[in-house]
Chimera marker file (.cmm) of the C-alpha trace (Angstrom):
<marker_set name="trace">
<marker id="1" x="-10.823" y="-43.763" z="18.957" r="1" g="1" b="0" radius="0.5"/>
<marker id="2" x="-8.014" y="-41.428" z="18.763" r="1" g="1" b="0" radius="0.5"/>
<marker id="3" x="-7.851" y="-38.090" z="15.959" r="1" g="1" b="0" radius="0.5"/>
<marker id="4" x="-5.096" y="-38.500" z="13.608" r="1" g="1" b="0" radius="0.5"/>
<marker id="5" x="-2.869" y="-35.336" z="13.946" r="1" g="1" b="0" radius="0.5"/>
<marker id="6" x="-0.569" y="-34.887" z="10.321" r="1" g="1" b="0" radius="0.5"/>
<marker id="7" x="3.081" y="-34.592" z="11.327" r="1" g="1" b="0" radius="0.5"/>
<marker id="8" x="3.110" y="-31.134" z="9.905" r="1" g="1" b="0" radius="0.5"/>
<marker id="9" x="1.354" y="-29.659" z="12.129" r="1" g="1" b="0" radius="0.5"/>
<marker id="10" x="3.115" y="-27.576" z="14.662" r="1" g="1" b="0" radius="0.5"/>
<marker id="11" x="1.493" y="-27.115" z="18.157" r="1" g="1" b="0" radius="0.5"/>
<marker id="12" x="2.062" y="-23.817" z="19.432" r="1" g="1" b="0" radius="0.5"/>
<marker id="13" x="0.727" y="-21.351" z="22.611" r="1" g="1" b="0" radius="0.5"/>
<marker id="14" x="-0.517" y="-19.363" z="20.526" r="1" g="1" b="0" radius="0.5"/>
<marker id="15" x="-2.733" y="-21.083" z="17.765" r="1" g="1" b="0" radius="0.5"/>
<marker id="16" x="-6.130" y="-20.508" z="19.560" r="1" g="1" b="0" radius="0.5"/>
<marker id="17" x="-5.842" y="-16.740" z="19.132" r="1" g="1" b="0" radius="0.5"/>
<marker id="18" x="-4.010" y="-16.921" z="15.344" r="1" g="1" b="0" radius="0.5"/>
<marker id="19" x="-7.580" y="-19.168" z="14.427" r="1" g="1" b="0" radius="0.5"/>
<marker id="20" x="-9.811" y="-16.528" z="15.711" r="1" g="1" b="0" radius="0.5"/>
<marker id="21" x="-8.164" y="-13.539" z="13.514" r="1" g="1" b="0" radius="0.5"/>
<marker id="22" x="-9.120" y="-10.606" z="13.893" r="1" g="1" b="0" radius="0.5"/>
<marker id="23" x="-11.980" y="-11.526" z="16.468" r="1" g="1" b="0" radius="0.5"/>
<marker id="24" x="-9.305" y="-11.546" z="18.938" r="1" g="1" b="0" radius="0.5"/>
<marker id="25" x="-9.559" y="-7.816" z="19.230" r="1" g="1" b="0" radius="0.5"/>
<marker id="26" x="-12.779" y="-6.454" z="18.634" r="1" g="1" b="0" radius="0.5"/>
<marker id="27" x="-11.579" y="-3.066" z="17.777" r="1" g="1" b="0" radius="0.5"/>
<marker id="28" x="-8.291" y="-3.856" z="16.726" r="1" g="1" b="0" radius="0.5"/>
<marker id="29" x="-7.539" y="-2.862" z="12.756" r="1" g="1" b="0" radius="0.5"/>
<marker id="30" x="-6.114" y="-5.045" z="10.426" r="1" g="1" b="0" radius="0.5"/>
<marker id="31" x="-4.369" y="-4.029" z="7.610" r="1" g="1" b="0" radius="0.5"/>
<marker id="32" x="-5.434" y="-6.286" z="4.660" r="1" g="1" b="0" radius="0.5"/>
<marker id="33" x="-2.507" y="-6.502" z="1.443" r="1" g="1" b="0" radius="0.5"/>
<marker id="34" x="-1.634" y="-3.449" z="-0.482" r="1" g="1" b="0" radius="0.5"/>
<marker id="35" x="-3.720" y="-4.731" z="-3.528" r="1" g="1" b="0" radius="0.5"/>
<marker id="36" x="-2.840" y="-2.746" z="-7.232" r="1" g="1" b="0" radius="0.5"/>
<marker id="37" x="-4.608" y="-3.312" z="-10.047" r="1" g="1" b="0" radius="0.5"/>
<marker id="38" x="-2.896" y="-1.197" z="-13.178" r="1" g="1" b="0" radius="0.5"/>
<marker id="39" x="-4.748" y="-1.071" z="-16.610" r="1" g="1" b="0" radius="0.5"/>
<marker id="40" x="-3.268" y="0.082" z="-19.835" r="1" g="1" b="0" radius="0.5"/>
<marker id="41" x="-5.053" y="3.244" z="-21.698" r="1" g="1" b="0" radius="0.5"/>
<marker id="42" x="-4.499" y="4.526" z="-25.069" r="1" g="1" b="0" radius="0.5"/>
<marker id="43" x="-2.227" y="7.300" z="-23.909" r="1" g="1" b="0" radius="0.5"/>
<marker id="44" x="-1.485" y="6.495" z="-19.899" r="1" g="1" b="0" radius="0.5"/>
<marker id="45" x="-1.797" y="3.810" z="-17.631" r="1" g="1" b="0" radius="0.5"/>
<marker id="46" x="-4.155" y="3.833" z="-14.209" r="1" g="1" b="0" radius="0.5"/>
<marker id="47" x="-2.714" y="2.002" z="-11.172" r="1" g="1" b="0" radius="0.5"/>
<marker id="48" x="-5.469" y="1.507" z="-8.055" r="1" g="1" b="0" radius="0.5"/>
<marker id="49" x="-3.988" y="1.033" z="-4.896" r="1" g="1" b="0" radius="0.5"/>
<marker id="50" x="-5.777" y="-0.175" z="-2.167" r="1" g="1" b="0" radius="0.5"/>
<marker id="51" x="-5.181" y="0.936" z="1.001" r="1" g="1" b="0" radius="0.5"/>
<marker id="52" x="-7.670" y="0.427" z="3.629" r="1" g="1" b="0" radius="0.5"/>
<marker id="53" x="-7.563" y="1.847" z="7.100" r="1" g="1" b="0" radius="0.5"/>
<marker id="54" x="-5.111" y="4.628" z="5.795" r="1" g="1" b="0" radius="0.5"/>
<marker id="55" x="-5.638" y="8.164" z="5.841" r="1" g="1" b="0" radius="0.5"/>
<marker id="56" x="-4.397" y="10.715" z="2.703" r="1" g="1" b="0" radius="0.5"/>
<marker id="57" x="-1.587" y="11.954" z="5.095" r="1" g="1" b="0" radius="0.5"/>
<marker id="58" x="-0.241" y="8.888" z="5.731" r="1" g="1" b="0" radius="0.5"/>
<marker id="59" x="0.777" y="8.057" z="2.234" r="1" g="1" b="0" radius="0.5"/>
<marker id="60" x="3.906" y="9.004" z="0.073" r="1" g="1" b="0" radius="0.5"/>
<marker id="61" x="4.716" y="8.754" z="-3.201" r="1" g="1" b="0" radius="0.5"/>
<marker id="62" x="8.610" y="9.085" z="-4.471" r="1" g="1" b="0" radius="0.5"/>
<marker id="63" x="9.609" y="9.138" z="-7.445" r="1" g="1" b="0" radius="0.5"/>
<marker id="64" x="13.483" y="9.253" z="-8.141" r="1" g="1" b="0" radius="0.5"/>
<marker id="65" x="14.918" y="8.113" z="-11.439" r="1" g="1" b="0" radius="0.5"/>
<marker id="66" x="12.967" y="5.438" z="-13.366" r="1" g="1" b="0" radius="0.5"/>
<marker id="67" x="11.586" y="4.038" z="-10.193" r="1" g="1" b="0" radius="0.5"/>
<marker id="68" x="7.899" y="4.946" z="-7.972" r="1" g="1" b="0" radius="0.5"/>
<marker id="69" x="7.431" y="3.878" z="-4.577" r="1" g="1" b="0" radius="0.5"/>
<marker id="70" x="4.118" y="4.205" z="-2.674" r="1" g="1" b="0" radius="0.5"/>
<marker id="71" x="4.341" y="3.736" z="1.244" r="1" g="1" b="0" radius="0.5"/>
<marker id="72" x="1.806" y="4.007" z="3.491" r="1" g="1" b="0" radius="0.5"/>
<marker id="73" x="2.638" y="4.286" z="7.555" r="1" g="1" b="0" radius="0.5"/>
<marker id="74" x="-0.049" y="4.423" z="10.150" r="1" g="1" b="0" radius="0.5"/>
<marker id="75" x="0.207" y="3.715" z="13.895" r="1" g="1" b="0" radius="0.5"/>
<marker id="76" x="-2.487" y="4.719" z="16.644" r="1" g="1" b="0" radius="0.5"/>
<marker id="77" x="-2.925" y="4.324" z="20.381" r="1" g="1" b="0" radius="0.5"/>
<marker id="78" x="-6.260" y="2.879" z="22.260" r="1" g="1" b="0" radius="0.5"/>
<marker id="79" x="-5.539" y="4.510" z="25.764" r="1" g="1" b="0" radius="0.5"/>
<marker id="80" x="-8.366" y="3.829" z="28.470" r="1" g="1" b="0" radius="0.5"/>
<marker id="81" x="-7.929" y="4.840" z="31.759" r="1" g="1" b="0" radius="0.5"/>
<marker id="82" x="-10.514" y="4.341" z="35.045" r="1" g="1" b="0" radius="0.5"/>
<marker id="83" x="-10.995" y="7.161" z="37.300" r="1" g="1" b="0" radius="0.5"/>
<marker id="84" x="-7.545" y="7.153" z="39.010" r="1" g="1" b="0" radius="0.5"/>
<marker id="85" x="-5.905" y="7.357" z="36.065" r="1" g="1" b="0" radius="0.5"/>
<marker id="86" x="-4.660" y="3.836" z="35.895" r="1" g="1" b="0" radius="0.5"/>
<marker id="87" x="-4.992" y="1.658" z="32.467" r="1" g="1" b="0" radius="0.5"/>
<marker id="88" x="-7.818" y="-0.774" z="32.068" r="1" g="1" b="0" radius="0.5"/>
<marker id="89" x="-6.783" y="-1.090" z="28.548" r="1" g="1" b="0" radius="0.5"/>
<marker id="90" x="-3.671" y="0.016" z="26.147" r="1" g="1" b="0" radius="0.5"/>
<marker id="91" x="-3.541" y="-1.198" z="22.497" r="1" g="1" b="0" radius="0.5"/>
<marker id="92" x="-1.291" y="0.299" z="20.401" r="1" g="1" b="0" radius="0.5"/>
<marker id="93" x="-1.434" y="-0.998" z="16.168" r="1" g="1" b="0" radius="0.5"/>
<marker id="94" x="0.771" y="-0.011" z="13.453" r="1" g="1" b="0" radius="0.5"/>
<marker id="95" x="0.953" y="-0.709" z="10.242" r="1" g="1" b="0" radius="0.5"/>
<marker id="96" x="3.273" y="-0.133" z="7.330" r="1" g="1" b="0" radius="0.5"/>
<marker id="97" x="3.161" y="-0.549" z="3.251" r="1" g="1" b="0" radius="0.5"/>
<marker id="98" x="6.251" y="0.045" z="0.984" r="1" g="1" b="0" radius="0.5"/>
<marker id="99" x="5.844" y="-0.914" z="-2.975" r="1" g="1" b="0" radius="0.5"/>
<marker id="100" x="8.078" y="0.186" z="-5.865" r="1" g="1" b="0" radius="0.5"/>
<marker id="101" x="7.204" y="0.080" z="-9.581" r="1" g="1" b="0" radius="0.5"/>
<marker id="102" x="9.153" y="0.708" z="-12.760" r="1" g="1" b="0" radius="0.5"/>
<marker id="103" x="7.942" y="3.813" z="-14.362" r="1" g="1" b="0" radius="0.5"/>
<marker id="104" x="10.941" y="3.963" z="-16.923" r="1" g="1" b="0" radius="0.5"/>
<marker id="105" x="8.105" y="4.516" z="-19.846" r="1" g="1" b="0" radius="0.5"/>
<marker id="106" x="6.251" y="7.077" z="-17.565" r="1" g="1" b="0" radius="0.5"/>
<marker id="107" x="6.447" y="10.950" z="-18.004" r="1" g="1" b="0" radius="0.5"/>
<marker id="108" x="7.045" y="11.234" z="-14.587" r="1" g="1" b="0" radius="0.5"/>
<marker id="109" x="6.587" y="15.039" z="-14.570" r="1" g="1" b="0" radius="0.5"/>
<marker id="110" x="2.796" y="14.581" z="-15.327" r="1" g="1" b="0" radius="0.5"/>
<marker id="111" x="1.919" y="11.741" z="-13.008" r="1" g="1" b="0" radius="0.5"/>
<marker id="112" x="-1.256" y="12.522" z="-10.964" r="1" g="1" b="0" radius="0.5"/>
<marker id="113" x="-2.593" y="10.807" z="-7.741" r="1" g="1" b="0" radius="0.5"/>
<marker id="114" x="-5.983" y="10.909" z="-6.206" r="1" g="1" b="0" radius="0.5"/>
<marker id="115" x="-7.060" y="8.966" z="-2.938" r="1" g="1" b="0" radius="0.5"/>
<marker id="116" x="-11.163" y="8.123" z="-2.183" r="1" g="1" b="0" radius="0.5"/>
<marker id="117" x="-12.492" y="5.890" z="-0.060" r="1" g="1" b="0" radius="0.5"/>
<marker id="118" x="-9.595" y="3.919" z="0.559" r="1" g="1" b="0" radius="0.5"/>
<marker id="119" x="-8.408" y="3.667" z="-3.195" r="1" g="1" b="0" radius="0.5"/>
<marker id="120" x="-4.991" y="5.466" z="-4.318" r="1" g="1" b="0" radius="0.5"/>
<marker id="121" x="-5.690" y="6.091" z="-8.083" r="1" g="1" b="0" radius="0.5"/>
<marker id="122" x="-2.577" y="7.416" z="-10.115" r="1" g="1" b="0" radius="0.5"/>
<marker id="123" x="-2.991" y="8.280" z="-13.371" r="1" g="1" b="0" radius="0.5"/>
<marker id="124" x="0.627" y="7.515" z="-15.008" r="1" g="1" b="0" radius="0.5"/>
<marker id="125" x="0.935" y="9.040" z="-18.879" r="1" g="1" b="0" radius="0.5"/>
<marker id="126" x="2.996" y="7.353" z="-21.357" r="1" g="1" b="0" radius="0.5"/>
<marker id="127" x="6.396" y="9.560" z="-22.769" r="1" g="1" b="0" radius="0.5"/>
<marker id="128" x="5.491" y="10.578" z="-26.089" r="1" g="1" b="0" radius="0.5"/>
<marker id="129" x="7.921" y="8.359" z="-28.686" r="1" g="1" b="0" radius="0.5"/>
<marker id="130" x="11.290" y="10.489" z="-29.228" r="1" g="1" b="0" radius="0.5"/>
<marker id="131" x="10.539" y="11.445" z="-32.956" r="1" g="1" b="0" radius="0.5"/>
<marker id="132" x="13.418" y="12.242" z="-35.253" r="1" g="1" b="0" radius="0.5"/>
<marker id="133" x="14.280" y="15.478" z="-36.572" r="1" g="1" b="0" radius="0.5"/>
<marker id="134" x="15.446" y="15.886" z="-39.854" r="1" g="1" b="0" radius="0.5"/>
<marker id="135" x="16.612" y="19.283" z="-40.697" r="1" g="1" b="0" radius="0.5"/>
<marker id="136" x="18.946" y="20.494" z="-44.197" r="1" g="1" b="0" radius="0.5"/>
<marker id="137" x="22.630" y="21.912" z="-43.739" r="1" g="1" b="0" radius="0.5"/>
<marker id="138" x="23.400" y="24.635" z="-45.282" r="1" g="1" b="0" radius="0.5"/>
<marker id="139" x="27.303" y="23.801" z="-47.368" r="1" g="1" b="0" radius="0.5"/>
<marker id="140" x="29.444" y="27.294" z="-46.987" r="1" g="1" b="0" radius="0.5"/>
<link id1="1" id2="2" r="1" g="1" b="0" radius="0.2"/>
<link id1="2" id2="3" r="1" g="1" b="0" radius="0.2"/>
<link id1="3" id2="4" r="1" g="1" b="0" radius="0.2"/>
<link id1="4" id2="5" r="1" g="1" b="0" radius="0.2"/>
<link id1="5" id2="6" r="1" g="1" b="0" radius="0.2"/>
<link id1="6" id2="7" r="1" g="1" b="0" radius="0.2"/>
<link id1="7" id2="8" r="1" g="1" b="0" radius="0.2"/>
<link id1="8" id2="9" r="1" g="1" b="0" radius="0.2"/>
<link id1="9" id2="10" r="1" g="1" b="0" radius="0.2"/>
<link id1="10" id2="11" r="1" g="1" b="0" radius="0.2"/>
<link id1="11" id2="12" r="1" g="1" b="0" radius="0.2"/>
<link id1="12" id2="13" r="1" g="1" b="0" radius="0.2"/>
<link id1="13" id2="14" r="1" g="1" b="0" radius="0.2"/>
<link id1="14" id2="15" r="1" g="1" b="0" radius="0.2"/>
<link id1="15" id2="16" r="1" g="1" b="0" radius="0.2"/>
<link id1="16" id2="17" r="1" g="1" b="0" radius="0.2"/>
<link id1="17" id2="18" r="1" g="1" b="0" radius="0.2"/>
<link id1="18" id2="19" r="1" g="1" b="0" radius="0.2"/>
<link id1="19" id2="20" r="1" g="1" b="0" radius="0.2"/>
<link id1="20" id2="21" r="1" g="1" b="0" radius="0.2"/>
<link id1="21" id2="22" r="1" g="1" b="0" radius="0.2"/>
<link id1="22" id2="23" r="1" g="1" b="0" radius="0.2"/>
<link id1="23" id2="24" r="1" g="1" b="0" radius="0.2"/>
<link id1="24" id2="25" r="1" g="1" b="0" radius="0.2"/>
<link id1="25" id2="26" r="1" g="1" b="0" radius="0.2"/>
<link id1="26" id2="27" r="1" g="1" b="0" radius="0.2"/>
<link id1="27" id2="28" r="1" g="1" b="0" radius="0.2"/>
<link id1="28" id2="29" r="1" g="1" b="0" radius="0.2"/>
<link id1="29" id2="30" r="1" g="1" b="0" radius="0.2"/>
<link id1="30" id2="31" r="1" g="1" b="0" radius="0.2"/>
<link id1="31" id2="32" r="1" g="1" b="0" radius="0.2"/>
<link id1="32" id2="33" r="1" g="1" b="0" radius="0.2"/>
<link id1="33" id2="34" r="1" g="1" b="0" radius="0.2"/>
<link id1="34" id2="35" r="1" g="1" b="0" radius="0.2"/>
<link id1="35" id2="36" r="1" g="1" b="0" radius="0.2"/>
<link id1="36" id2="37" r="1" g="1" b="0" radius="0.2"/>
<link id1="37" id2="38" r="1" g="1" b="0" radius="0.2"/>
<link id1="38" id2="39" r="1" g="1" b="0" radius="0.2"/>
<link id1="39" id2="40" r="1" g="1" b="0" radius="0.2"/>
<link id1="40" id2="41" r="1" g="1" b="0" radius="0.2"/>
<link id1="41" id2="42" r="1" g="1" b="0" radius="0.2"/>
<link id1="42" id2="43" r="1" g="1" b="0" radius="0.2"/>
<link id1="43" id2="44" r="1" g="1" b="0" radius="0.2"/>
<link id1="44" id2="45" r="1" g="1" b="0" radius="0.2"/>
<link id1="45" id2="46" r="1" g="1" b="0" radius="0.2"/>
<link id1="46" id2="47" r="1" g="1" b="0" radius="0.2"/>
<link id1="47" id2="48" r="1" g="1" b="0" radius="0.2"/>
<link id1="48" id2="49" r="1" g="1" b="0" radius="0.2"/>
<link id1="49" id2="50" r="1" g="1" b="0" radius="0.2"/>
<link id1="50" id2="51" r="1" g="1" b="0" radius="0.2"/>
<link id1="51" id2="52" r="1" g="1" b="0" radius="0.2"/>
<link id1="52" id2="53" r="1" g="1" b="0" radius="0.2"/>
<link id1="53" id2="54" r="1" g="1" b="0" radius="0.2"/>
<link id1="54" id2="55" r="1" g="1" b="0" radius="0.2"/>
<link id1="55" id2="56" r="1" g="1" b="0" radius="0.2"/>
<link id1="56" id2="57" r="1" g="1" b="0" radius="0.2"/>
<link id1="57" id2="58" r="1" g="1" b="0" radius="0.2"/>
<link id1="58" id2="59" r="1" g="1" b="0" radius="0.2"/>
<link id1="59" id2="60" r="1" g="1" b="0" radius="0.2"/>
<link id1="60" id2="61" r="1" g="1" b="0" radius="0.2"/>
<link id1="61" id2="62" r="1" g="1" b="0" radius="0.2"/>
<link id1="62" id2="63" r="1" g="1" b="0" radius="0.2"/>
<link id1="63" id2="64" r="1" g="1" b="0" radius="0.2"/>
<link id1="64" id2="65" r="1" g="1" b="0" radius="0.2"/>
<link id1="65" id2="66" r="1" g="1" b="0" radius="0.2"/>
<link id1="66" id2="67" r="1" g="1" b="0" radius="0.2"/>
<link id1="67" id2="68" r="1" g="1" b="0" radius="0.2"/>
<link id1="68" id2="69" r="1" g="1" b="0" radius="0.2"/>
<link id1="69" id2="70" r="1" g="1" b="0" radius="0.2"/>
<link id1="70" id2="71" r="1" g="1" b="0" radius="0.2"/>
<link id1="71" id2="72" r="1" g="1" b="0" radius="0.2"/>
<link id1="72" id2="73" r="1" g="1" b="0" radius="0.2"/>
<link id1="73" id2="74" r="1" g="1" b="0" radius="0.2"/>
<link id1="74" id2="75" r="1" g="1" b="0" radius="0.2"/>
<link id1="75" id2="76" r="1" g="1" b="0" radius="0.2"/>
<link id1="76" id2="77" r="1" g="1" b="0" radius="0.2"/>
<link id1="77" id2="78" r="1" g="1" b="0" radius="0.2"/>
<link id1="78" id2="79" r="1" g="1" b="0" radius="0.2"/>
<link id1="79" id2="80" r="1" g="1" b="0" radius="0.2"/>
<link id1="80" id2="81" r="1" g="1" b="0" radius="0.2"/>
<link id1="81" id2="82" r="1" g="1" b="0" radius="0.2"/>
<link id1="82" id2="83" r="1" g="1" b="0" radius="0.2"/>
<link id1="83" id2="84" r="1" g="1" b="0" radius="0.2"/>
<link id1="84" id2="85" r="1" g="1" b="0" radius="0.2"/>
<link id1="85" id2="86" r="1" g="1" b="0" radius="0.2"/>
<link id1="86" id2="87" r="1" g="1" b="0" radius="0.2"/>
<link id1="87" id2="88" r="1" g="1" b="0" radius="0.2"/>
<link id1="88" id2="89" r="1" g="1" b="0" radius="0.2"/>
<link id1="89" id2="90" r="1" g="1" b="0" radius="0.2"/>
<link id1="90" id2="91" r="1" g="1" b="0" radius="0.2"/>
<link id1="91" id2="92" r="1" g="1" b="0" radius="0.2"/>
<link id1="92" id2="93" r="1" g="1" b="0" radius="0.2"/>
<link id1="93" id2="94" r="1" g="1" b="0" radius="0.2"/>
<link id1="94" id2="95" r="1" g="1" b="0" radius="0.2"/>
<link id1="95" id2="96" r="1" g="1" b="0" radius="0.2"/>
<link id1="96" id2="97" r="1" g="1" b="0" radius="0.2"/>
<link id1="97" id2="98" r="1" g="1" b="0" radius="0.2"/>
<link id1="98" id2="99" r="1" g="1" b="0" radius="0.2"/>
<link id1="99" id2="100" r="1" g="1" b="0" radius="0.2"/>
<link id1="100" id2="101" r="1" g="1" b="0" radius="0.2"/>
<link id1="101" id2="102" r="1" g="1" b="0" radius="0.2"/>
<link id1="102" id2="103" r="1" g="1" b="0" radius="0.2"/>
<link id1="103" id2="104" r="1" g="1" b="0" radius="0.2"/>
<link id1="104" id2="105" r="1" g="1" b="0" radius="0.2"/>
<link id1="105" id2="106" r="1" g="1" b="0" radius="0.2"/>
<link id1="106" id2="107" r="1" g="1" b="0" radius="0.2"/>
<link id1="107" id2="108" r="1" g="1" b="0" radius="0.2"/>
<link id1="108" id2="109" r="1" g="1" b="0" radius="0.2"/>
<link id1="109" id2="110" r="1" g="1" b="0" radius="0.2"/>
<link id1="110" id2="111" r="1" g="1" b="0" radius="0.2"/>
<link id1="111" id2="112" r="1" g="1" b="0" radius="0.2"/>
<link id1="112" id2="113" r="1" g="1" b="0" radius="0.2"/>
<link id1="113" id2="114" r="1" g="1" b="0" radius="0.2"/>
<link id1="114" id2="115" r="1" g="1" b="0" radius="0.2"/>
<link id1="115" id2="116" r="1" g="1" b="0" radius="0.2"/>
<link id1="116" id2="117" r="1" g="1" b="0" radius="0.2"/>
<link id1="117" id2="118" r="1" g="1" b="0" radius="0.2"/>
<link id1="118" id2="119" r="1" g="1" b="0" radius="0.2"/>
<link id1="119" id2="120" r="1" g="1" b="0" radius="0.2"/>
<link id1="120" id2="121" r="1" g="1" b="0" radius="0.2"/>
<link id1="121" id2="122" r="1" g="1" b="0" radius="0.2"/>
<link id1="122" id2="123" r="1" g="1" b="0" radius="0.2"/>
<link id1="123" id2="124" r="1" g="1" b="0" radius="0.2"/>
<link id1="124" id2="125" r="1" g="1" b="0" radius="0.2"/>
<link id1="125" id2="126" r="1" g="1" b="0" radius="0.2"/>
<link id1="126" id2="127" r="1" g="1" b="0" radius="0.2"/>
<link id1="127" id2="128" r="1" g="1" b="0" radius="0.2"/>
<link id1="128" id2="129" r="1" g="1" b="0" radius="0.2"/>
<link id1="129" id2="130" r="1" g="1" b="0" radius="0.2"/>
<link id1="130" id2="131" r="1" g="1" b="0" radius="0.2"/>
<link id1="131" id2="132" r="1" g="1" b="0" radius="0.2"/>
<link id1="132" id2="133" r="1" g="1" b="0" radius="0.2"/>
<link id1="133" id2="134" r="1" g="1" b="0" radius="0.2"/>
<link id1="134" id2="135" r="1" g="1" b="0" radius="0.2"/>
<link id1="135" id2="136" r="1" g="1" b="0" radius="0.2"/>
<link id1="136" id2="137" r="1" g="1" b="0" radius="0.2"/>
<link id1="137" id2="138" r="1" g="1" b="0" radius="0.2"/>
<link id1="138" id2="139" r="1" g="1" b="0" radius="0.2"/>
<link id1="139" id2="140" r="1" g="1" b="0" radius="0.2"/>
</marker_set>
């Protein structure tokens, strides 16, 4: 008996090696979603980033106007050579994050960042409510 096939399914050349994923290169690195969780504090809010595979250098945080963006950028060469010099192997990977966020209730002069163990934390304070001054004036 024949398989039934559904008429979505595209064939392509390279659908064996998509199925096996990462497994295709054993030492390959694969960068997984940029993940962030942010919770709301009395006073601040704490955004966690995570960024697996990424090392402290390779992340930036700008912050222009009302508006934060995180990128993270990291690219790296697998060079194997025999004995003459020629390449047995040569495996190059790159990968590349950019996220922005609103931080137009953020006192963006006090914002802190901290990266462990593939985990940006960012502590993000809240402005302080504008509170109106009253003062007297003095009639001449």
């Amino acid at each position: 008996m024949y398989g039934l096939t559904p008429f979505e399914r595209t064939f392509g050349v390279f659908d064996p090696f998509a199925e096996m994923g990462s497994g295709f290169v054993k030492d390959g690195k694969q960068f997984a979603a940029c993940r962030t969780d942010i919770r709301e504090e009395d006073d601040r809010y704490i955004m966690e980033s995570e960024l697996p595979g990424f090392e402290k250098q390779d992340i930036s945080i700008d912050i222009s106007g009302s508006s934060l963006t995180l990128k993270a950028e990291h690219s790296e060469n697998m060079d194997e050579k025999d004995k003459n010099g020629k390449y047995i192997r040569r495996e190059r990977t790159y990968g590349s994050y950019q996220r922005s966020f609103d931080i137009s209730g953020i006192d963006a002069d006090h914002i802190s960042a901290d990266y462990k163990n593939g985990i940006l934390i960012m502590v993000l304070p809240k402005k302080k409510p504008d509170v109106p001054v009253s003062r007297r004036l003095e009639i001449q």
